[in-house]
C-alpha positions in Angstrom: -41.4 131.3 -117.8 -42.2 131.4 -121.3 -43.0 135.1 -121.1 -40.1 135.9 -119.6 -37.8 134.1 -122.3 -39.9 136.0 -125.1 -39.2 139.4 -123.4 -35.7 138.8 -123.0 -35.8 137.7 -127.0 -37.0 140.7 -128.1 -34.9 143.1 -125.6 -31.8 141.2 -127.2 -33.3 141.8 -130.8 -34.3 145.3 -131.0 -34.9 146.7 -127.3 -30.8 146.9 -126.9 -30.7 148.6 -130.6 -33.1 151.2 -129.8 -31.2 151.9 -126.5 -28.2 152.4 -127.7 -29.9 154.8 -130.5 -31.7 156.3 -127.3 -28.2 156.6 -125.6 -26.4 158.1 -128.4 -29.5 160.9 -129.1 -29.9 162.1 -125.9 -26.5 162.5 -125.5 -26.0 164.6 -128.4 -29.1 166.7 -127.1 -28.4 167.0 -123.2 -24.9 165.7 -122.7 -21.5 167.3 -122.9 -19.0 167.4 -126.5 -17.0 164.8 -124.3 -19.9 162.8 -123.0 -22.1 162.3 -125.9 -19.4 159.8 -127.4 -19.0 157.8 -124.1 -23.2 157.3 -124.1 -22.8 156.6 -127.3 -20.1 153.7 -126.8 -22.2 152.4 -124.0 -25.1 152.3 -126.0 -23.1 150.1 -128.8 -21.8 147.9 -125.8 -25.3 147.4 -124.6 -26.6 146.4 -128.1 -23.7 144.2 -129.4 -23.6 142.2 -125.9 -27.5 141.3 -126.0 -26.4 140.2 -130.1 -23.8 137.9 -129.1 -25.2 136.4 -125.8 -29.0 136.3 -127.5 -27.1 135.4 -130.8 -30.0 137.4 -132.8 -27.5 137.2 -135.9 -24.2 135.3 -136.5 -21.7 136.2 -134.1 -19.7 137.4 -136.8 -22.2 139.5 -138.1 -22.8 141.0 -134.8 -18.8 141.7 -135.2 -19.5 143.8 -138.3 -21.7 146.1 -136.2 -18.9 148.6 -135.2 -18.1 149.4 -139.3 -21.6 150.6 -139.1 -22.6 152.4 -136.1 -19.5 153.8 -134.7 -19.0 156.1 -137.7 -23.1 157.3 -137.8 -22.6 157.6 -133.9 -19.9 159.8 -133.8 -17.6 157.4 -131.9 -15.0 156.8 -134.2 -14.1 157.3 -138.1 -14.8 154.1 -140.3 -11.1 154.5 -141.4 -9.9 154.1 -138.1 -12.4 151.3 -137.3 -11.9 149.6 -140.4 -7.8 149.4 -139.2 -9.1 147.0 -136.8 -10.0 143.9 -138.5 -6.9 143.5 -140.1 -4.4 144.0 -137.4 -1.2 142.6 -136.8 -2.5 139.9 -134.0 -4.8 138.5 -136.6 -1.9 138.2 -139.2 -0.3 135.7 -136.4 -3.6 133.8 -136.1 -4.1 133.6 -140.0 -1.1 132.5 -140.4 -1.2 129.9 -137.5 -4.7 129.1 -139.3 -2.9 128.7 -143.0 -0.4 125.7 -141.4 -3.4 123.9 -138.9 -5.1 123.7 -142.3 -2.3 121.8 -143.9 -1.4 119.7 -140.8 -5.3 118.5 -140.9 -5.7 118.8 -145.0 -2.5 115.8 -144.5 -3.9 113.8 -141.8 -0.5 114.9 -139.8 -2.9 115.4 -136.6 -4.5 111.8 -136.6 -1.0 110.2 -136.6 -0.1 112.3 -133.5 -3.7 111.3 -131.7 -2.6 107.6 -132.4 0.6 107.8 -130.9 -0.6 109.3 -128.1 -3.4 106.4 -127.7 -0.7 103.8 -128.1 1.7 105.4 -125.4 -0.3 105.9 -122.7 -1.2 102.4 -122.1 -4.7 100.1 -122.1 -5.1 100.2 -117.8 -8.2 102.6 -117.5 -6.1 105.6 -116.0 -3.6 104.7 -119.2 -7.0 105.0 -121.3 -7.9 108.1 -119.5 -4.7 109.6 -120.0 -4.5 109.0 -123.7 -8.0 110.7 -123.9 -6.7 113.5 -122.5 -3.5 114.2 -123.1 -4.3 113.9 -127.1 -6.6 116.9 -127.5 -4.5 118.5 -125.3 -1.7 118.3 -127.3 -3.7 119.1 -130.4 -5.4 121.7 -129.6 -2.4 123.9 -128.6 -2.2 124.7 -132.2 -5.2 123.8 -134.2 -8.7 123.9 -133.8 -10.2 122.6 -130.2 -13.2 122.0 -132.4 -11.5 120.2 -135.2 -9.1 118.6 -132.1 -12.5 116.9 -130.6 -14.4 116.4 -134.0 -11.0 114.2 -134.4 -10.7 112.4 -131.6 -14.1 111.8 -130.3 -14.3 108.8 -132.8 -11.9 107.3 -131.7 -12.6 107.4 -128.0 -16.2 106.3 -129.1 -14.7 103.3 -130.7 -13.5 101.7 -127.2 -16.7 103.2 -125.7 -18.6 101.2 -128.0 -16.5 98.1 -127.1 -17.0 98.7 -123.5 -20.6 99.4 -123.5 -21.9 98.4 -126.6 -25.4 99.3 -127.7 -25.6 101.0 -124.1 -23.3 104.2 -125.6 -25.6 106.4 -127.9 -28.6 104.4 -127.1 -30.5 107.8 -125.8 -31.2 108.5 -129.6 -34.2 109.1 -129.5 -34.0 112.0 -127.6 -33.2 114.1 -130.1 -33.8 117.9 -130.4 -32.5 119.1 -126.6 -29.9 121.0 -127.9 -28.3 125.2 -126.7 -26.5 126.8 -128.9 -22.6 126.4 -128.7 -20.6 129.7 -128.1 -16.4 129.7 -128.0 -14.0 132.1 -129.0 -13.6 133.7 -132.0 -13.6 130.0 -133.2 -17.1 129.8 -132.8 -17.3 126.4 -134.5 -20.4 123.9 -133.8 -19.7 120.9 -136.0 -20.9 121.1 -139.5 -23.7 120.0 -141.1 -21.6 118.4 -143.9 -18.0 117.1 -144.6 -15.2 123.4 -142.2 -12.8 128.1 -137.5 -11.1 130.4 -133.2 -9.8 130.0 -133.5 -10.5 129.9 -131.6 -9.8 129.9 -131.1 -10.8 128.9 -131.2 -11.8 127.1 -134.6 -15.9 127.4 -133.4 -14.5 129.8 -129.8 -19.3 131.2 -135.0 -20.4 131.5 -139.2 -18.4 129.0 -140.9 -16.5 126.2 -138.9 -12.4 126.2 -137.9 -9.8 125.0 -140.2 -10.9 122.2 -142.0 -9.7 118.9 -140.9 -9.1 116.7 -144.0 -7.9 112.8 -143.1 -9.2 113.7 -139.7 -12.3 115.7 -138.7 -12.4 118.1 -140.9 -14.3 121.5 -139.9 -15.8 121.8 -143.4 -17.7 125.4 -144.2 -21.9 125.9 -144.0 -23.0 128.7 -145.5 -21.1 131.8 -145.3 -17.4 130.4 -144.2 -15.3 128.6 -141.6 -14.8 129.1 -138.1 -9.9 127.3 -135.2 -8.2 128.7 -133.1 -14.2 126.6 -136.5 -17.6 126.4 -137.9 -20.8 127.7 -137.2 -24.4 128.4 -138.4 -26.1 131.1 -137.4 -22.9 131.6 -135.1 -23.7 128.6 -132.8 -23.4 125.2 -132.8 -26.9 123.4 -131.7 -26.2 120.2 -130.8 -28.9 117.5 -131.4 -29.5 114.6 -128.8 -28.7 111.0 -130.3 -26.5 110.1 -132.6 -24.3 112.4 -134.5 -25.7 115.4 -135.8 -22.5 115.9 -137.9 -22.0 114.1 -141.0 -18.6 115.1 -140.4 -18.4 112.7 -137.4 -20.2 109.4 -139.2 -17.3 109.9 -142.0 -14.5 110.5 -139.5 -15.5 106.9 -138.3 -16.0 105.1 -141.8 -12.9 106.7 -143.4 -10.9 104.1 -140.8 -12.8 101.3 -141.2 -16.0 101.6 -138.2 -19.4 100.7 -138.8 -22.0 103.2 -138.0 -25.0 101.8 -136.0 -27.6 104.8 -134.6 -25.9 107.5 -136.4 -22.7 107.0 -133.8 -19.2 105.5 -135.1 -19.2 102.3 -133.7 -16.2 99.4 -132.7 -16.0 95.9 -135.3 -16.4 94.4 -132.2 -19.4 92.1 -131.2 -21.5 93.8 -128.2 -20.0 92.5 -125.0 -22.2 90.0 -123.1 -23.5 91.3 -120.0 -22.4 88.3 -117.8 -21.6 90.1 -114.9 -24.8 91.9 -114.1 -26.6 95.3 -114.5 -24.3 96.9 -111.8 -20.8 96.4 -113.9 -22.8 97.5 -116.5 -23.1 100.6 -115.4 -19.6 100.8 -114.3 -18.3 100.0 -117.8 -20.9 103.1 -119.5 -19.6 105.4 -117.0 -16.2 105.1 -117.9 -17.3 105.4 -121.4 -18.5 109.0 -120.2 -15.8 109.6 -118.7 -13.3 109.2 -121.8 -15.5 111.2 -124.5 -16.2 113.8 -121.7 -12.0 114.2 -121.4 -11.7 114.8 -125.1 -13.8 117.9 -125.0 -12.6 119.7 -121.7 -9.0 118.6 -122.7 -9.8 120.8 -125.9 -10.9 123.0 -124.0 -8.0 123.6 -121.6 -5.4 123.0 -124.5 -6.0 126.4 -126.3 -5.2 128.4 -123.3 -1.4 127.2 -123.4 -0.3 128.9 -126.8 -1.1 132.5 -127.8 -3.1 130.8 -131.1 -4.8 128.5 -129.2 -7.9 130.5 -128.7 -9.4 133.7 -129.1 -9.2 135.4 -126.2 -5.1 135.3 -125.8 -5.1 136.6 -128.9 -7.3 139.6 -128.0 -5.2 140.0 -124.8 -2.2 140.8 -127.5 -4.3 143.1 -129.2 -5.6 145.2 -126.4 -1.9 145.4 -124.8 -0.9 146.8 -128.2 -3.8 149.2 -128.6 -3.5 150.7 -125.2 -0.1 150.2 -123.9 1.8 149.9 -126.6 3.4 146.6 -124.8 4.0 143.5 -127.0 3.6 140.2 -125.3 5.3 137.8 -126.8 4.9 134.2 -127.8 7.8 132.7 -126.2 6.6 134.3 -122.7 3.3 133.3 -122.8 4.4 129.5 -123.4 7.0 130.2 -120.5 4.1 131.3 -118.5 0.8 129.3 -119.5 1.9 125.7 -120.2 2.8 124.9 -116.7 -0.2 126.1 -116.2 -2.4 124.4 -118.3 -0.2 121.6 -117.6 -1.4 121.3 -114.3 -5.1 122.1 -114.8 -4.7 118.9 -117.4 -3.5 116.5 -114.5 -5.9 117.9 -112.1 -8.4 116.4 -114.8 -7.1 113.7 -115.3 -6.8 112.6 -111.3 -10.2 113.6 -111.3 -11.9 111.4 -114.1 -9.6 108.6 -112.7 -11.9 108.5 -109.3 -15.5 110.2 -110.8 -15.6 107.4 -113.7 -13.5 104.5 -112.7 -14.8 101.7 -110.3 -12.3 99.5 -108.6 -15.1 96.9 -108.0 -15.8 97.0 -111.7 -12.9 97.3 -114.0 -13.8 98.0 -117.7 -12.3 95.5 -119.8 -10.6 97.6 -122.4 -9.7 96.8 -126.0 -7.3 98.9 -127.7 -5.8 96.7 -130.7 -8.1 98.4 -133.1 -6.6 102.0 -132.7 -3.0 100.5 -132.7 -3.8 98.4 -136.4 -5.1 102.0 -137.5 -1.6 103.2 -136.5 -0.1 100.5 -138.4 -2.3 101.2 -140.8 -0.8 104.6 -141.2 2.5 103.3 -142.8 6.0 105.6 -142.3 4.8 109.2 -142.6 4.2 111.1 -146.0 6.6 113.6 -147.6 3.4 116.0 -147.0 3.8 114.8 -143.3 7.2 115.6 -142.9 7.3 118.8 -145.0 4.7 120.1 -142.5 6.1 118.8 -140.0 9.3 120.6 -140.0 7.8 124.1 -141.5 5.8 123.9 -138.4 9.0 123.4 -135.7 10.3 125.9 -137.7 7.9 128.4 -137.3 7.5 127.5 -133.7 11.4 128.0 -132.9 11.2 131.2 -135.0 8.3 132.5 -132.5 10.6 131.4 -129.1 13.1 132.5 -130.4 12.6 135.8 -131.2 13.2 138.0 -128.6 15.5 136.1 -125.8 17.9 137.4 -122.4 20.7 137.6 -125.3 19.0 138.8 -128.2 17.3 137.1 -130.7 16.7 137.3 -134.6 14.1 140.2 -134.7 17.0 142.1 -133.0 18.8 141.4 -136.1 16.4 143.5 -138.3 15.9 146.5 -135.9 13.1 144.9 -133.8 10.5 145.7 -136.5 9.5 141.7 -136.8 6.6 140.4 -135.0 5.4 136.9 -134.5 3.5 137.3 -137.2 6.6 137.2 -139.8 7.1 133.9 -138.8 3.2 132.7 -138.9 3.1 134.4 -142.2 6.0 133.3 -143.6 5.1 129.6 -143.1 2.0 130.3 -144.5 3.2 131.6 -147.7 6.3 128.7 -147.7 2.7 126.3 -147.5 1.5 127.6 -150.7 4.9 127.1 -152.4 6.3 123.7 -151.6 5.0 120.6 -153.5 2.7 117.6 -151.9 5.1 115.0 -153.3 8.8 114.9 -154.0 10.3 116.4 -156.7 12.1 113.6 -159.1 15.5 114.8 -157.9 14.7 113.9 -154.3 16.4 110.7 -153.5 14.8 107.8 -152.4 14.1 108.0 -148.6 16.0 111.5 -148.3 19.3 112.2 -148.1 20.3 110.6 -145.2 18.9 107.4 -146.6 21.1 108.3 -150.0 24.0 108.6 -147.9 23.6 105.3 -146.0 23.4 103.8 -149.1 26.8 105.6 -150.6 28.6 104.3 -147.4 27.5 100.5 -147.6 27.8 100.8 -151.3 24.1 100.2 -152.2 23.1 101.0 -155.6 20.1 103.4 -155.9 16.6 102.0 -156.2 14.8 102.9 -159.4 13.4 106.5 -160.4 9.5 107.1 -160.0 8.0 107.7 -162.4 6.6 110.7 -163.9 3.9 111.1 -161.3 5.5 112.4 -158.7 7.2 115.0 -161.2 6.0 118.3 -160.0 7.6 120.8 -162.1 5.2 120.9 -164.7 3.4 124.1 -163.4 3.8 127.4 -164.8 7.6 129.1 -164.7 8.3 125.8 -163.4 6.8 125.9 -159.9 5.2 122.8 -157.9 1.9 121.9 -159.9 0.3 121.0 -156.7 1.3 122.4 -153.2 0.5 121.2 -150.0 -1.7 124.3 -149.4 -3.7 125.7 -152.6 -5.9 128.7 -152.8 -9.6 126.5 -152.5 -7.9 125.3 -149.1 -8.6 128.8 -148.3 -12.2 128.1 -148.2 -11.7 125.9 -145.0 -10.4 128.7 -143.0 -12.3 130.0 -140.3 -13.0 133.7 -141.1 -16.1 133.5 -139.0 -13.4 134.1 -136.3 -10.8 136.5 -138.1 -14.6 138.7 -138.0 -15.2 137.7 -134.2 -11.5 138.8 -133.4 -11.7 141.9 -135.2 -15.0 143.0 -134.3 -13.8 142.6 -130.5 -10.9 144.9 -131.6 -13.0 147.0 -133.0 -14.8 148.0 -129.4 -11.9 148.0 -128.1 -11.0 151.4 -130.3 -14.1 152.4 -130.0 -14.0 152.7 -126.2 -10.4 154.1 -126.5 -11.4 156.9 -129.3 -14.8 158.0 -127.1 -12.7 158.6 -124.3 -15.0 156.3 -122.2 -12.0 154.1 -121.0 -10.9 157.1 -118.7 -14.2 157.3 -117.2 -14.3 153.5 -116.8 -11.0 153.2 -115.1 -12.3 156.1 -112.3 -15.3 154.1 -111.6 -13.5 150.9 -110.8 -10.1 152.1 -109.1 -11.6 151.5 -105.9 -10.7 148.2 -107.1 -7.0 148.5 -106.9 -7.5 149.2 -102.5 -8.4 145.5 -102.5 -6.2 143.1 -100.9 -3.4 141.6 -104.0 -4.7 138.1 -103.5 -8.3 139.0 -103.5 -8.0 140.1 -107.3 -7.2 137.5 -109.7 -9.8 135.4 -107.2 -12.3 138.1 -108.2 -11.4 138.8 -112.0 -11.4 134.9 -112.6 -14.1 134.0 -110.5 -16.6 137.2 -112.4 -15.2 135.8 -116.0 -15.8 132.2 -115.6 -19.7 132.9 -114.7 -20.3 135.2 -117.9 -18.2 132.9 -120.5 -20.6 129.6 -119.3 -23.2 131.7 -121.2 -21.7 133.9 -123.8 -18.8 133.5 -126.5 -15.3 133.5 -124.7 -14.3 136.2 -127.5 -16.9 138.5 -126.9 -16.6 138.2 -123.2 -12.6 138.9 -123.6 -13.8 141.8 -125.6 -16.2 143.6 -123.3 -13.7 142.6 -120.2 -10.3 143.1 -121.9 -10.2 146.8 -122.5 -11.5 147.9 -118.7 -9.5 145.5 -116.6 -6.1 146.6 -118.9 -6.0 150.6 -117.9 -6.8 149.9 -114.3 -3.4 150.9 -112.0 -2.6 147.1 -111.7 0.2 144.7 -112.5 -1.5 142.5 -115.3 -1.3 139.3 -113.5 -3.6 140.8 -110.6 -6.9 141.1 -113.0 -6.2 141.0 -116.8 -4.4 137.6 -117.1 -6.6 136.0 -114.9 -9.4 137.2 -116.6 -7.9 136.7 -120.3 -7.6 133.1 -118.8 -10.8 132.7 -117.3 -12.3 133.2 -120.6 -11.5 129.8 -121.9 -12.8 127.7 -118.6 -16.1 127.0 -119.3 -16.7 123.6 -118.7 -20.7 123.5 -117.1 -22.9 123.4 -119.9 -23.2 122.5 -123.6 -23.7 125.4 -124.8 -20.4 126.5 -123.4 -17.9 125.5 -126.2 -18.5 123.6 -129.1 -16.4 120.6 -128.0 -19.1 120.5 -125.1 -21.9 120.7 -127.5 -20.2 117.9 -130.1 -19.3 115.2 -127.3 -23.0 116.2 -125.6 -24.4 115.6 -129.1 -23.0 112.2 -129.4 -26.2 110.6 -127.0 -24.0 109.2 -124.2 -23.6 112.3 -122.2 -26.6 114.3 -120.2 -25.9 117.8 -119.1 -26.4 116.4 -115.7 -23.1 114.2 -116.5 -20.9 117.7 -117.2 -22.5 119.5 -113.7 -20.2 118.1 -111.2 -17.1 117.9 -113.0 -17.7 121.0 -115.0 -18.0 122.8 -111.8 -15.1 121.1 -110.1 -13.2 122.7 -113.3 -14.1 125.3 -113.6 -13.3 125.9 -109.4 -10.2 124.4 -109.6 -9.7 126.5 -112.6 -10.2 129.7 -110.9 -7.9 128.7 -108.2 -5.2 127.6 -110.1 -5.4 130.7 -112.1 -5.3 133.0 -109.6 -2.5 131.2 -107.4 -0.2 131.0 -110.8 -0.6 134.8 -111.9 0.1 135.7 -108.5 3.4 133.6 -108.1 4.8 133.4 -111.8 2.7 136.2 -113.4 4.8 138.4 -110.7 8.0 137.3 -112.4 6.7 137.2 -116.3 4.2 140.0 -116.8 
């Protein structure tokens, strides 16, 4: 076995270079003027797939490949190429990245976890729920690495009260870990306290945008990776304990001991009075509710068109070759019921895998609700987020609409990525605290007071002045330029590297013969297709990054003579289920990394997922992805 994993090592490292050099030469020497560029572009598909699944180098660096080769190979100019990783969809996810940053910078994202906590209840499904339906939330528009990073503290808090020194206490089997693969966010968790985003942020290089007062996704070397951070483009996770710094801080910063390298309840270790078998009850539920953070993640960045990498790629690739814009507002329309239900499917599930009737966990959630309260009124920084970010989110659904909307209003030239952008930029400009003219509370706390004829409480003082900056602009905004650090650029490469061979197949002329060779494809029956596409997808992404499988999948599946909801949505989708292993995603690799979970613990409802996945998939683009797409 050994010998075979060394030969498939060095195949991935320089057997799949020299092929494609063997491709492109003896196409130039027997091969047609039209066919040389088409070996060529296989060749280059052949050696950047056996990069990114052997992850030889970075998976961002494997992303730079096409600035190099497609030019000396004939297959497309560099100026042409070069177009590619600086497109108009990565604008929209580096502006999206630009206000995550900001809403994790400020904490904002924490506050929204601890609601969620407090409303779901403290039954065991209501414990469940809030598990889920946090990093579900979340991760619609930040980071699902920087979403679990988050909230796996906290849901190791009440594990640690359930079980206590039963959670974590496999440390010592450290060193068992795969690397972690996701979108373009290829972000593993970091090293120190760093995208996707991926998307997703990660769906490689450098982590996803930095989570500050929360997990924050800091950069190793090189960058930040969501939609994310990585080191040598995966995350390895390491058995026992936390391998992230990141995570023991996440913990401390709210007031939990560490014990074993895992953040750890106040709470005294409950007695084990009633027996080895509700024992094991209580440290299965404890699975259950760290395991529910990461697949919620998971499932989350498929709702929103910056959620992960892939549904950002699927923009590209319409744009590219169609000239079709899909828009943000119809995605939503179209992938939140979705995702909706793939969420409650999980949750009914963990509610009978790893809850026992015979032995209820006693469950203790005051700690996470004095961490609320702990959390005063929100922030001006808070707030000022908080409403550039509805903003920009009613600008994207509202852009395009049955009556017109405001890109109508400017000849149709806007794109989502004015208003992504633009709340980037209006990020950079407005201050972290309020300016002394801004009265106390706001002004509908001003006016109250007019109307009951309260006088004014005093002015603050010069500290929260913040016109002192040069011309008279905020001296510190809630986004400055060493922020920019944090941002995951690991997976503006990914993203742009999978555009990249996208062109190049369209410019060598090898999508047409593609197409031919799979139209057969469009004489199966309707229902048999998104089964198929989903079904192929879900396989290859359990072992490879989701970005680079949208990449290699994306650009076939979108000339075939098909509606788009019979392969390419299903497949776009498919990308992001990969629930199996912990080398899957990085939120699988950070929650296995933790100690309490085994891979054998994410078999059976990783595969229950990922079918139900495939099924729901398939049944929703073939009923609403009729009507939307």
């Amino acid at each position: 076995m050994g010998g075979v994993a060394r030969a498939a090592a060095w195949f991935a490292a320089y057997g799949a270079p020299l092929a494609c050099l063997a491709l492109a030469a003896g196409g130039r020497l027997f091969a047609s003027a039209g066919a040389a560029p088409q070996l060529a572009m296989l060749g280059a598909i052949v050696w950047m797939a056996a990069w990114w699944v052997g992850e030889v180098v970075p998976l961002a660096a494997t992303a730079l490949v096409p600035l190099v080769a497609f030019p000396l190979l004939g297959i497309a100019s560099s100026r042409t190429i070069a177009k590619s990783y600086f497109n108009d969809t990565l604008m929209l996810f580096l502006g999206s990245f630009v206000v995550a940053l900001a809403v994790q910078k400020h904490g904002l994202h924490r506050r929204v976890a601890l609601n969620t906590l407090a409303l779901t209840g403290s039954s065991p499904r209501g414990v469940l729920l809030g598990c889920i339906l946090a990093p579900f939330v979340l991760s619609m528009w930040i980071s699902n690495t920087a979403t679990c990073a988050m909230m796996v503290p906290m849901a190791l808090t009440m594990a640690r009260q359930l079980c206590g020194s039963a959670v974590g206490g496999r440390g010592g089997k450290a060193g068992a870990g795969a690397g972690a693969r996701d979108e373009g966010r290829v972000n593993e968790v970091p090293e120190a306290v760093g995208g996707g985003g991926d998307e997703e942020i990660g769906d490689g290089g450098a982590g996803g945008a930095a989570a500050a007062n929360g997990a924050q996704a800091r950069p190793g070397a090189g960058g930040s990776s969501p939609d994310s951070s990585i080191k040598n483009g995966s995350a390895r996770p390491a058995r026992g304990g936390y391998r992230s710094l990141e995570l023991e801080q996440e913990g401390e910063r709210h007031g939990l001991r560490t014990a074993g390298g895992l953040s750890s309840g106040p709470l005294e270790e409950p007695p084990q009075r009633r027996g080895p078998e509700w024992a094991a009850a209580q440290e299965r539920f404890a699975k259950g509710m760290v395991l529910g953070v990461a697949y919620a993640a998971n499932i989350g960045g498929m709702a929103t068109l910056i959620g992960t990498a892939p549904n950002g790629m699927l923009v590209g690739v319409l744009q590219t070759f169609t000239g079709k814009e899909l828009s943000f507002a119809n995605w939503l329309a179209f992938a939140v019921p979705l995702c909706c239900a793939l969420v409650l499917f999980l949750w009914l599930f963990f509610c009978y895998h790893f809850t026992s009737r015979a032995h209820p966990p006693d469950l203790e959630v005051s700690q996470l609700r004095s961490q609320l309260r702990g959390l005063g009124p929100m922030s001006w920084e808070e707030r000022t987020i908080s409403g550039v970010f509805l903003v920009m989110v009613f600008l994207w659904l509202t852009r395009h609409g049955p009556l017109g909307g405001w890109a109508d209003w400017f000849g149709g030239l806007p794109s989502d990525a004015v208003a992504s952008m633009g709340a980037a930029v209006l990020l950079f400009f407005l201050p972290a605290s309020p300016p002394a003219w801004w009265p106390s509370g706001g002004p509908v706390a001003a006016c109250l007071r007019a109307v009951r004829g309260k006088s004014a409480p005093p002015p603050r003082s010069a500290r929260y002045d913040v016109g002192s900056g040069r011309g008279g602009l905020p001296a510190e905004p809630i986004v400055n330029w060493e922020d920019m650090k944090e941002l995951p650029w690991a997976v503006v490469l990914l993203m742009g590297g999978g555009f990249a061979l996208s062109d190049g197949i369209k410019e060598s002329g090898m999508l047409e013969s593609l197409s031919g060779g799979v139209v057969a494809l469009s004489h199966w029956p309707h229902w048999l297709l998104p089964l198929a596409s989903a079904g192929v997808v879900t396989v290859v992404t359990e072992v490879a990054s989701n970005t680079a499988t949208a990449s290699i999948f994306l650009p076939v599946l979108v000339k075939l003579d098909l509606p788009y909801n019979l392969m390419l949505i299903p497949a776009t989708l498919a990308c992001s289920l990969a629930f199996m292993l912990p080398n899957a995603t990085p939120p699988n690799a950070i929650v296995y990394s933790t100690g309490i979970i085994e891979v054998k613990d994410m078999l059976l409802p990783g595969l229950m997922l990922n079918i139900a996945g495939v099924v729901l998939v398939a049944l929703w683009s073939l009923t609403a992805g009729h009507v939307l797409f």
